[in-house]
VOGU-3710 file (C-alpha; in Angstrom, 3 decimals, decimal comma):
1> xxxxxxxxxx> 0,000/0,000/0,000  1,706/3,055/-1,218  2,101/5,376/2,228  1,169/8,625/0,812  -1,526/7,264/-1,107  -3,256/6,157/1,778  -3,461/9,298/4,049  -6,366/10,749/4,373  -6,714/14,557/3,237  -8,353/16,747/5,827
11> xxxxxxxxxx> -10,649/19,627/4,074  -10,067/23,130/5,852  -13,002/25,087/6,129  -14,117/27,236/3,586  -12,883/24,767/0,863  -15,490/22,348/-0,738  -14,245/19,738/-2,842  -16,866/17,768/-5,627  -16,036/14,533/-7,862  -17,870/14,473/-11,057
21> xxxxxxxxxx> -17,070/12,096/-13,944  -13,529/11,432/-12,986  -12,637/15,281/-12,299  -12,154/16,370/-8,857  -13,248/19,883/-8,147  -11,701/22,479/-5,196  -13,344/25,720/-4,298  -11,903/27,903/-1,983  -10,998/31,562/-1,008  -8,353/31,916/-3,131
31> xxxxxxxxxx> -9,846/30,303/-6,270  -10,659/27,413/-8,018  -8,756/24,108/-9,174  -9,596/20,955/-10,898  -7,373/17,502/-11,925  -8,391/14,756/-14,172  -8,348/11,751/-11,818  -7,818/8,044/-13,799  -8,044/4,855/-12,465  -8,154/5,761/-8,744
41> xxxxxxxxxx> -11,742/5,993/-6,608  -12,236/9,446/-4,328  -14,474/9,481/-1,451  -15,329/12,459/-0,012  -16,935/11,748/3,628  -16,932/13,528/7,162  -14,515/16,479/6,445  -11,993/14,189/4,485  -10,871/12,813/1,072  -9,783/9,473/0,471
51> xxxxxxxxxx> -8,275/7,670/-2,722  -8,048/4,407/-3,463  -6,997/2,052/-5,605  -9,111/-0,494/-7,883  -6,734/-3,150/-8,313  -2,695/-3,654/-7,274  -1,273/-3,012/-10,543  1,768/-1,307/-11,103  0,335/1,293/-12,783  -2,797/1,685/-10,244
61> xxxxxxxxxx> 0,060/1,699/-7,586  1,790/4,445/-8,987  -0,919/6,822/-9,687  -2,344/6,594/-6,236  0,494/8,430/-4,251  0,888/10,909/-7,120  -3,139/11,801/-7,210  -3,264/12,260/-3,542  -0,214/14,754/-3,794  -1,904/16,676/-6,531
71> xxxxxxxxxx> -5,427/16,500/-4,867  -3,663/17,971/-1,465  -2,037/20,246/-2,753  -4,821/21,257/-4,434  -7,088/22,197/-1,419  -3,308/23,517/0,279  -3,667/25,820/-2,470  -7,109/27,520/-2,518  -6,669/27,997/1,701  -3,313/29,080/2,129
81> xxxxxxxxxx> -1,322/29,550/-1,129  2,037/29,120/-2,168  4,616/31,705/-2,751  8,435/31,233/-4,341  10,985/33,833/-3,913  13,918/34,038/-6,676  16,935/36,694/-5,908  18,816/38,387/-8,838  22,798/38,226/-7,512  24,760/40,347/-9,731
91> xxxxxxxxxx> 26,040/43,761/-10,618  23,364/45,683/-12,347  20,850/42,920/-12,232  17,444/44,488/-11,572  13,428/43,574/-11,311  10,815/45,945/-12,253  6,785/44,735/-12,171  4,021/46,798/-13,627  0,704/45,229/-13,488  1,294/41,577/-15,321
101> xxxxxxxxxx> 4,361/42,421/-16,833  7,555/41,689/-15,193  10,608/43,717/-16,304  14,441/42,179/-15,924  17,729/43,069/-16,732  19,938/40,892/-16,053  23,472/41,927/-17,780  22,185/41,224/-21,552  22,302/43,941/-24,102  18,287/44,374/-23,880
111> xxxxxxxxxx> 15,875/44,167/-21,448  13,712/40,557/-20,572  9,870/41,628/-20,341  7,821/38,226/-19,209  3,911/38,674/-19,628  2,952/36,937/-15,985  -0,134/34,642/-15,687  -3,649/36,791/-14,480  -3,592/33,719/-11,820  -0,167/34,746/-10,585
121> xxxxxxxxxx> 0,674/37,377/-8,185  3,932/39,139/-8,943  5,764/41,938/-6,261  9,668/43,071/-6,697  11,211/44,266/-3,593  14,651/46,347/-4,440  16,672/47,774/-0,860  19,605/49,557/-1,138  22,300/47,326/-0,392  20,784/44,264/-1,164
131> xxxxxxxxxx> 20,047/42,147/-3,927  16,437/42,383/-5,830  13,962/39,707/-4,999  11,147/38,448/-7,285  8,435/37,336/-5,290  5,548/34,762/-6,700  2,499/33,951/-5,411  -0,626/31,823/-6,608  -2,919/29,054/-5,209  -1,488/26,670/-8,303
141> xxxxxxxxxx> 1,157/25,052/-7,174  2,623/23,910/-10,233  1,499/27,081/-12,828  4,145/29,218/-9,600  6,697/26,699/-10,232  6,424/26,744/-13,758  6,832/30,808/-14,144  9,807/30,696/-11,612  12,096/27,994/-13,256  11,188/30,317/-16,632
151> xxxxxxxxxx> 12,711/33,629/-14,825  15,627/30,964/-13,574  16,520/29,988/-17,045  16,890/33,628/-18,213  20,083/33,690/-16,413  21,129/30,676/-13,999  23,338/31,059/-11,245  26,749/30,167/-12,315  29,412/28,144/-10,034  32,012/30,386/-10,014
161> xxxxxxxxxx> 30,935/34,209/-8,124  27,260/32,743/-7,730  25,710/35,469/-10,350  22,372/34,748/-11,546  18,688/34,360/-10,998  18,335/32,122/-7,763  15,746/30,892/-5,611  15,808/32,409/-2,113  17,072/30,003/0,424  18,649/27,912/-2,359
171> xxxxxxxxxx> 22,280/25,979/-1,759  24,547/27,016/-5,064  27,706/24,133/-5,510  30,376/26,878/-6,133  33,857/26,044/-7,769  37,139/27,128/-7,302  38,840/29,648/-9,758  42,320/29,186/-11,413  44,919/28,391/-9,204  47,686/30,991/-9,210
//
């Protein structure tokens, strides 16, 4: 029995969760998600979800851990939220935001201007003295990971002096230079 599969999910208050037709539905505060769901049974009873599994295939197996991630952190999402914070280390490297549009430069001979998802939530914080942060926000987990590994790729931190677009918090493997 795959361990994470078989936790129950706890629903927050304020979030209702539906299963139609193999799609399972989360409302919440902060908006509203919904995942495909193949293969694997939901029940939704007393305050909790549970999935499980319709037969011990390898493939059944498999899917049952990964839908329970997806369906938690699906209700996660429209109660609390997730947020990712990327840092711009380097000389001259600087964030601007205006509405949706998220301006960067970031040492290349022209600007970078990303149009931002409407779902995502986009603030720049500059201080004097320290480096630029881009910070993310959303209730989709994955569409918040997917816009800050795009900004990443723009520049990525290199091993050497550690400039580039990194998340906050993030280890870098640095290198040492020539040896004199």
């Amino acid at each position: 029995m795959s361990r994470i599969g078989k936790n129950p999910i706890a629903i927050p208050e304020g979030v209702t969760v539906d299963f139609k037709d193999g799609v399972v539905t989360v409302k919440g505060r902060m908006g509203e998600l919904s995942q495909e769901i193949k293969d694997i049974n939901v029940k939704i009873e007393e305050g909790q979800v549970v999935l499980e599994r319709s037969s011990e295939s390898k493939d059944h197996r498999a899917k049952h851990g990964l839908y329970r991630a997806l369906v938690n952190n699906m209700i996660e999402g429209v109660s609390k939220g997730f947020t990712k914070e990327l840092e711009l280390v380097g000389v001259g490297y600087r964030a601007n935001s205006q509405g949706q549009k998220l301006d960067l430069a970031l040492g290349f001979s022209h600007n970078i201007v990303l149009n931002i998802a409407p779902e995502v939530k986009i603030e720049t914080i500059s201080e004097k003295g320290k480096n630029p942060i881009i910070k993310l926000t959303s209730f989709d987990k994955q569409l918040v990971g997917q816009v800050a590994a795009k900004i990443r790729s723009f520049r990525r931190p290199e091993p050497y002096k550690g400039k580039g677009v990194k998340f906050v918090g993030e280890q870098l493997r640095r290198k040492a230079g020539k040896s004199a």
